[in-house]
Jmol script that loads the backbone (N, CA, C; Angstrom):
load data "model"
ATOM      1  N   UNK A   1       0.832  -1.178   0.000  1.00  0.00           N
ATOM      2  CA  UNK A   1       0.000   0.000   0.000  1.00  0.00           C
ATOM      3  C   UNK A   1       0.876   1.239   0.000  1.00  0.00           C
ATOM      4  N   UNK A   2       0.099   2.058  -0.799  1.00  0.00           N
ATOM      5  CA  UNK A   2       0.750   3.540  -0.256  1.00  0.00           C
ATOM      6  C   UNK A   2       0.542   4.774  -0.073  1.00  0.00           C
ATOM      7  N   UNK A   3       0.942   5.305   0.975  1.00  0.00           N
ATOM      8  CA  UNK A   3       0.074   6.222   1.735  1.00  0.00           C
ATOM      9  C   UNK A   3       0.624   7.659   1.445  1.00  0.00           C
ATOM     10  N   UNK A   4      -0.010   8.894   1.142  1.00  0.00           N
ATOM     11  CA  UNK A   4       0.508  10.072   1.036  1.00  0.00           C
ATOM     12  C   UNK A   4       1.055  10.700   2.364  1.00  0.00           C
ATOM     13  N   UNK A   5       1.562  11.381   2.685  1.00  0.00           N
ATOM     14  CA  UNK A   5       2.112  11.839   4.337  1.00  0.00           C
ATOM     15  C   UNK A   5       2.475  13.415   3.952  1.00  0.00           C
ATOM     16  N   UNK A   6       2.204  14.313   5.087  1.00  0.00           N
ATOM     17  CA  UNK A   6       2.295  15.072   4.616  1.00  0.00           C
ATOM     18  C   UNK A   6       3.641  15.615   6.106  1.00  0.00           C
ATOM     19  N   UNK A   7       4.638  15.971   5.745  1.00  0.00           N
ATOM     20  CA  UNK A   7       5.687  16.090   5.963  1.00  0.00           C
ATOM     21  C   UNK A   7       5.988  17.880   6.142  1.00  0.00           C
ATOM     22  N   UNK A   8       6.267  18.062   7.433  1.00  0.00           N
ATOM     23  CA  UNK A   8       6.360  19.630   7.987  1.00  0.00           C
ATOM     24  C   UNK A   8       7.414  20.071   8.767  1.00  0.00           C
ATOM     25  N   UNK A   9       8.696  21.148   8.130  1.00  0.00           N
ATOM     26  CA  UNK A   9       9.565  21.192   9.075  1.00  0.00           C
ATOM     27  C   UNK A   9       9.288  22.095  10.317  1.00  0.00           C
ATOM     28  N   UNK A  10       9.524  22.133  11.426  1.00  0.00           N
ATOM     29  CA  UNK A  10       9.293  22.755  12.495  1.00  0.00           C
ATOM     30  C   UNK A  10      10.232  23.848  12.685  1.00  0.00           C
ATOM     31  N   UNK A  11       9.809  24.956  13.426  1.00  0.00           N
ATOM     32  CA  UNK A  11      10.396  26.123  13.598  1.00  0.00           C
ATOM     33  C   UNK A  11      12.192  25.446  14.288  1.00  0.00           C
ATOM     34  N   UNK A  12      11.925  24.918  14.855  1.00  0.00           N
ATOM     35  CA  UNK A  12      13.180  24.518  15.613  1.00  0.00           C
ATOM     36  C   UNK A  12      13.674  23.568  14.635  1.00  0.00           C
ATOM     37  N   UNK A  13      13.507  22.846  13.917  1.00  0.00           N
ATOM     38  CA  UNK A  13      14.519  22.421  12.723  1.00  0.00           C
ATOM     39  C   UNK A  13      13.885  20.910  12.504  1.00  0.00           C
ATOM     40  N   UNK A  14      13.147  20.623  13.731  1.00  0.00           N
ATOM     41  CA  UNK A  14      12.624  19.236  13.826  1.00  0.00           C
ATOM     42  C   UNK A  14      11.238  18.899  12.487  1.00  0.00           C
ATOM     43  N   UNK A  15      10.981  17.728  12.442  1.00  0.00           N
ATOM     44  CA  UNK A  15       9.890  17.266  11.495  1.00  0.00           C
ATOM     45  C   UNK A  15       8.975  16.848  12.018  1.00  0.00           C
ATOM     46  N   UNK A  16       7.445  17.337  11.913  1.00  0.00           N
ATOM     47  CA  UNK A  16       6.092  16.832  12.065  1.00  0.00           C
ATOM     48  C   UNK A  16       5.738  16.287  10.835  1.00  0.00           C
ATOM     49  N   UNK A  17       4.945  15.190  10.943  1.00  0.00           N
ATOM     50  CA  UNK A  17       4.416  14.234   9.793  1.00  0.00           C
ATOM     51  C   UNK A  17       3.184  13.531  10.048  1.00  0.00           C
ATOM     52  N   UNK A  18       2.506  13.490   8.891  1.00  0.00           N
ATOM     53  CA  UNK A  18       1.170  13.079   9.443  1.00  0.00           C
ATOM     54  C   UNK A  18       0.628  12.269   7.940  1.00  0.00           C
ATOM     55  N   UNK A  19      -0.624  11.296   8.458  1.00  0.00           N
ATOM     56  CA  UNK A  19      -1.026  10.751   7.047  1.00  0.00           C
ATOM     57  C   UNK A  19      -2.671  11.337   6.977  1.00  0.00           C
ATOM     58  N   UNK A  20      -2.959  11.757   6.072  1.00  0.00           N
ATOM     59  CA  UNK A  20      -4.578  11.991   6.159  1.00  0.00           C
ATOM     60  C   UNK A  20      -5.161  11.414   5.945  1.00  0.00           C
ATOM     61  N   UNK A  21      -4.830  10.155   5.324  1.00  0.00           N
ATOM     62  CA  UNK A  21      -5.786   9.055   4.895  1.00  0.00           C
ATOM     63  C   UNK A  21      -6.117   8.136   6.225  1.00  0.00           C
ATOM     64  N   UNK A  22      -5.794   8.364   7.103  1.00  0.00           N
ATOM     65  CA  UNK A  22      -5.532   7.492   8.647  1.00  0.00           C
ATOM     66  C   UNK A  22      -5.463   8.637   9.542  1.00  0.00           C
ATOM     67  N   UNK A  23      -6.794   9.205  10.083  1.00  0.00           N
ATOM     68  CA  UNK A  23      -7.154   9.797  11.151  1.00  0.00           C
ATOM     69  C   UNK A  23      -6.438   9.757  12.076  1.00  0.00           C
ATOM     70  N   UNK A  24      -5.920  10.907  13.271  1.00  0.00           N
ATOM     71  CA  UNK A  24      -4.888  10.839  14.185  1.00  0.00           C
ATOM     72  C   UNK A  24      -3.795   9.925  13.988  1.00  0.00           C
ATOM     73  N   UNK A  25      -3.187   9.570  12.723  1.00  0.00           N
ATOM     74  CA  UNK A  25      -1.599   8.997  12.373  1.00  0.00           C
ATOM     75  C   UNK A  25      -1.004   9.869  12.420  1.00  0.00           C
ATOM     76  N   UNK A  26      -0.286  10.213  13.419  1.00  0.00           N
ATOM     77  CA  UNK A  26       0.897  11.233  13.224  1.00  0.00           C
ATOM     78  C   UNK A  26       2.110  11.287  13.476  1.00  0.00           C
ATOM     79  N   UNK A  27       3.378  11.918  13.473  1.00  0.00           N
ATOM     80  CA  UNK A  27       4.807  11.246  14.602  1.00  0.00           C
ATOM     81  C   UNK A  27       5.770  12.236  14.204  1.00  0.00           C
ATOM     82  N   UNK A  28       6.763  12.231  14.156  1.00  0.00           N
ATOM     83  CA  UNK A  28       7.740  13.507  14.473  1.00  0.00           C
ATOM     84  C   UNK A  28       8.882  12.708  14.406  1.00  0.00           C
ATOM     85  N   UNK A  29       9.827  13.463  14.074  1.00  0.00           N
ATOM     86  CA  UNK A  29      11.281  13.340  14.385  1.00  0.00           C
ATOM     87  C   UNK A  29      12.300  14.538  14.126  1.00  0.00           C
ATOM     88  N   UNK A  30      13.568  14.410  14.681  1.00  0.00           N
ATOM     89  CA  UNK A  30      14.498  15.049  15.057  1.00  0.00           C
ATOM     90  C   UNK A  30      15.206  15.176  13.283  1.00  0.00           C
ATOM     91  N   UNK A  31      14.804  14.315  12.677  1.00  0.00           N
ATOM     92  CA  UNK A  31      15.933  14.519  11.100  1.00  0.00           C
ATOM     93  C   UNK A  31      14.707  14.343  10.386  1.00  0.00           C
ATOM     94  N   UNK A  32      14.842  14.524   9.034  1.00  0.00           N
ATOM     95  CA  UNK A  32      13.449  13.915   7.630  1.00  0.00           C
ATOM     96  C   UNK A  32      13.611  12.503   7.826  1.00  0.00           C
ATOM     97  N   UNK A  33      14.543  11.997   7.820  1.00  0.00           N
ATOM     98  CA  UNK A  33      14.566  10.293   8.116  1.00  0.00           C
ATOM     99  C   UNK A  33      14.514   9.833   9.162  1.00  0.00           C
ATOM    100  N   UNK A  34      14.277  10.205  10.195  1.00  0.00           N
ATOM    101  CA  UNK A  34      13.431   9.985  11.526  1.00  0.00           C
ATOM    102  C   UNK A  34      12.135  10.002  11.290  1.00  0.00           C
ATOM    103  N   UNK A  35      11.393  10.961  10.896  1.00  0.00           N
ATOM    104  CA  UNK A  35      10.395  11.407  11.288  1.00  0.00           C
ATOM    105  C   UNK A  35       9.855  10.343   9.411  1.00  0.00           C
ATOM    106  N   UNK A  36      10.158  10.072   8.821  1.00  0.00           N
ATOM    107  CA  UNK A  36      10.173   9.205   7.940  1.00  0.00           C
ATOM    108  C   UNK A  36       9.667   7.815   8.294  1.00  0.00           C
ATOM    109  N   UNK A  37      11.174   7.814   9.193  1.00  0.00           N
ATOM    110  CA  UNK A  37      10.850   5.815   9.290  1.00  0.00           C
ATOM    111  C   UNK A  37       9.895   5.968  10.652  1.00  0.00           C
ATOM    112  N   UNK A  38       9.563   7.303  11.480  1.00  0.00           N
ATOM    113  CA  UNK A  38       8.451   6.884  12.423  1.00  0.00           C
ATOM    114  C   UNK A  38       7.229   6.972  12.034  1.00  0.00           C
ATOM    115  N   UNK A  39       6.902   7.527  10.542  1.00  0.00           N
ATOM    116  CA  UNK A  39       5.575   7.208  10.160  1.00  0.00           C
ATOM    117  C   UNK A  39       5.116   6.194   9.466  1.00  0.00           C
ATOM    118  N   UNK A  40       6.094   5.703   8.941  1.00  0.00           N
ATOM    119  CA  UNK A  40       5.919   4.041   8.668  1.00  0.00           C
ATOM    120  C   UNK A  40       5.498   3.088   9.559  1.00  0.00           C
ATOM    121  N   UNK A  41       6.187   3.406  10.759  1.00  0.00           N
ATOM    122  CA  UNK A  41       6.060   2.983  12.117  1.00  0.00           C
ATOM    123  C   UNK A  41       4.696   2.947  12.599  1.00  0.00           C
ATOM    124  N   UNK A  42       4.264   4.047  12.523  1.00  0.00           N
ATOM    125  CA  UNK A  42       3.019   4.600  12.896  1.00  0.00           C
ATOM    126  C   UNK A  42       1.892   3.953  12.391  1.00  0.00           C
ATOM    127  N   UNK A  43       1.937   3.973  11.036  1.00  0.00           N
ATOM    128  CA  UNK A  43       0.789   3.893   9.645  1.00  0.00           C
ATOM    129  C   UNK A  43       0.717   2.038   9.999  1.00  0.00           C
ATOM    130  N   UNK A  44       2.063   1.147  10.528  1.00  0.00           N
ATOM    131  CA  UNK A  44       1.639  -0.175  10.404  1.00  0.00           C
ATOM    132  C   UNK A  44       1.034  -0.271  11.416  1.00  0.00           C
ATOM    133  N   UNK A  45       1.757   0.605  12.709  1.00  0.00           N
ATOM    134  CA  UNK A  45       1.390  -0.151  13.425  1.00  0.00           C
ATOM    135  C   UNK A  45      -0.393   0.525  13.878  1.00  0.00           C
ATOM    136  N   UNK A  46      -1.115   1.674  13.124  1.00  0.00           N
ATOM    137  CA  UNK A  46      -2.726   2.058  13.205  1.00  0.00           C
ATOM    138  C   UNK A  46      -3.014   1.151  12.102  1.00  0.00           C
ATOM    139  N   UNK A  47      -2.547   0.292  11.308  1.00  0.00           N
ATOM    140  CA  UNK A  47      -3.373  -0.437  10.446  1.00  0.00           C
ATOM    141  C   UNK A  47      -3.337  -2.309  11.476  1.00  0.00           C
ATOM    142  N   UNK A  48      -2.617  -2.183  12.146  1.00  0.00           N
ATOM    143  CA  UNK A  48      -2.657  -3.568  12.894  1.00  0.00           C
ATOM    144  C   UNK A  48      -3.332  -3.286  13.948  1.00  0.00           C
ATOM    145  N   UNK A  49      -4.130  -2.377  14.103  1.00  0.00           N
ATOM    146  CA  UNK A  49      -4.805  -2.083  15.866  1.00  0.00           C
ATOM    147  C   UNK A  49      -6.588  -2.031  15.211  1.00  0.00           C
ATOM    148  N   UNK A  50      -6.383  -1.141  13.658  1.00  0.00           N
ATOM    149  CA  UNK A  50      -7.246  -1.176  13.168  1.00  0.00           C
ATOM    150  C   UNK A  50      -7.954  -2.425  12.786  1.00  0.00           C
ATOM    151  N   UNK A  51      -7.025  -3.595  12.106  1.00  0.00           N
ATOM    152  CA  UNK A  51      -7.291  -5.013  11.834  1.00  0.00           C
ATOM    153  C   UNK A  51      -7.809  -5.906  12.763  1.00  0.00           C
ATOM    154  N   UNK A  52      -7.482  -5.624  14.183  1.00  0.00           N
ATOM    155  CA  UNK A  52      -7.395  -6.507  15.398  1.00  0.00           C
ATOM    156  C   UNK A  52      -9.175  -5.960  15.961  1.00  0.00           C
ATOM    157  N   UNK A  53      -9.277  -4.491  15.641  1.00  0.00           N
ATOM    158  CA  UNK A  53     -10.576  -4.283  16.221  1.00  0.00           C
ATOM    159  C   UNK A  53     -12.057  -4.956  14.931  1.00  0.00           C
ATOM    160  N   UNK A  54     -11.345  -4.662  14.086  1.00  0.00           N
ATOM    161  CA  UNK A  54     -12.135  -5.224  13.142  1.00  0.00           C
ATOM    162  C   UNK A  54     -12.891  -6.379  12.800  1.00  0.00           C
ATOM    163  N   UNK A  55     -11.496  -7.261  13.766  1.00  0.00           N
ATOM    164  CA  UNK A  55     -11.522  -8.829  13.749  1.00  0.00           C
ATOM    165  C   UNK A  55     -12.589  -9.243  14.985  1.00  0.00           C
ATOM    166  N   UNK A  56     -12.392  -8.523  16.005  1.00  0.00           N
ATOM    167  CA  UNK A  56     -13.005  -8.712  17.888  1.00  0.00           C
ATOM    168  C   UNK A  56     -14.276  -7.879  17.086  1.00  0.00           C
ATOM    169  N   UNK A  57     -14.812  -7.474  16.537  1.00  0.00           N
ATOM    170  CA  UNK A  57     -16.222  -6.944  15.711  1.00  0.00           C
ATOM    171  C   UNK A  57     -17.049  -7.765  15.444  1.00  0.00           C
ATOM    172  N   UNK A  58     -15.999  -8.365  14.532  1.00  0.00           N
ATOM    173  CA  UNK A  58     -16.560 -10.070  13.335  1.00  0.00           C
ATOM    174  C   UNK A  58     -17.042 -10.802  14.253  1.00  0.00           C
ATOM    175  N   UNK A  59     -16.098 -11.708  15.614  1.00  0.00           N
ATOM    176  CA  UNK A  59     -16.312 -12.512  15.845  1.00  0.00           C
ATOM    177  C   UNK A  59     -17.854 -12.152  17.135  1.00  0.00           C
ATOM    178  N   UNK A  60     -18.094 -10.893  17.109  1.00  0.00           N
ATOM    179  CA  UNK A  60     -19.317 -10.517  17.940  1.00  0.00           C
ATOM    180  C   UNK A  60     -20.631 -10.961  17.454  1.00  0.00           C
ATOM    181  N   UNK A  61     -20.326 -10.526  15.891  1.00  0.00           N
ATOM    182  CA  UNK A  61     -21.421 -10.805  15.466  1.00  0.00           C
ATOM    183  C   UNK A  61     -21.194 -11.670  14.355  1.00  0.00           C
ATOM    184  N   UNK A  62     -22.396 -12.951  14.481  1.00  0.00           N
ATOM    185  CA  UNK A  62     -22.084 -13.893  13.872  1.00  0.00           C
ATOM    186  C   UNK A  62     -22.524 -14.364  12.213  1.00  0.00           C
ATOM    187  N   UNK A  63     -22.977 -12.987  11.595  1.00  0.00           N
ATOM    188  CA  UNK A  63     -23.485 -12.860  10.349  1.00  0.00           C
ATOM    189  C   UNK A  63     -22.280 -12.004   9.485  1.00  0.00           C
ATOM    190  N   UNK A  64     -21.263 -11.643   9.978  1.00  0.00           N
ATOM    191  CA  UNK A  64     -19.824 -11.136   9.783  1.00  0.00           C
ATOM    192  C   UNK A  64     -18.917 -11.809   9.593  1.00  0.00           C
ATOM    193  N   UNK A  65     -18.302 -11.439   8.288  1.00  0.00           N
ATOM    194  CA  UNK A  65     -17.090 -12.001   8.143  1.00  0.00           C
ATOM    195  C   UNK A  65     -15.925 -10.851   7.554  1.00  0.00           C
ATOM    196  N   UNK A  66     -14.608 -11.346   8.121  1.00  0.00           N
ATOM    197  CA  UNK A  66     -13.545 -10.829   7.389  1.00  0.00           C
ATOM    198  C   UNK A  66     -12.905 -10.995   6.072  1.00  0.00           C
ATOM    199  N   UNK A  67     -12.543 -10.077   5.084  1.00  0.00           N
ATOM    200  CA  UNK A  67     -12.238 -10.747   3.672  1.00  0.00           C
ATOM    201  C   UNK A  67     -11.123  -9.735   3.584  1.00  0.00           C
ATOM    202  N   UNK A  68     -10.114 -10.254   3.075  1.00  0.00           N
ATOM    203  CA  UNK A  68      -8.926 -10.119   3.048  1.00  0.00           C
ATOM    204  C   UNK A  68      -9.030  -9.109   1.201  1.00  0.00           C
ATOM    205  N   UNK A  69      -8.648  -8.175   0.999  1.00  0.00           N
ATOM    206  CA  UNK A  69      -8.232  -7.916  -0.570  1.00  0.00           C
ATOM    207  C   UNK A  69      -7.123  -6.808  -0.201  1.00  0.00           C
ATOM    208  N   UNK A  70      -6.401  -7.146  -1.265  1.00  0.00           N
ATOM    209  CA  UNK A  70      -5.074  -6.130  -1.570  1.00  0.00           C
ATOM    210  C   UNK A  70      -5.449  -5.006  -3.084  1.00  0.00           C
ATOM    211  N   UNK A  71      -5.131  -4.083  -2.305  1.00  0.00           N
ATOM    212  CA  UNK A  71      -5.035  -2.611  -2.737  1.00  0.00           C
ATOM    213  C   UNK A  71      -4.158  -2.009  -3.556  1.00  0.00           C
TER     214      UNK A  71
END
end "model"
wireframe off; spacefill off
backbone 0.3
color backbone group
């Protein structure tokens, strides 16, 4: 998958980064490649919290199922 990010240097020299496609994904770092590899960081790890609630949903209700497709 791939996600647009929108990438902001900070008055103090640091980087804010954020994805809009993924509500409150956001993360920061001290260099562009910090604040880089922590939104990668970020984006897997709100798409594995997202998957897990999705899943504890399904198994509530028993007319639900999960289906897997790639994007």
């Amino acid at each position: 998958m791939i996600f647009d990010i929108i990438l902001e240097e900070e008055d103090d020299g640091a980087y804010s980064v954020h994805c809009p496609a993924l509500k409150g994904c956001h993360s920061q770092g001290t260099t562009r490649d910090e604040a880089l590899t922590n939104i990668r960081e970020a984006i897997e790890l709100y798409l594995l919290v997202t998957h897990e609630k999705a899943s504890h949903m399904v198994r509530s209700q028993s007319r639900c199922s999960v289906v897997e497709i790639a994007v």
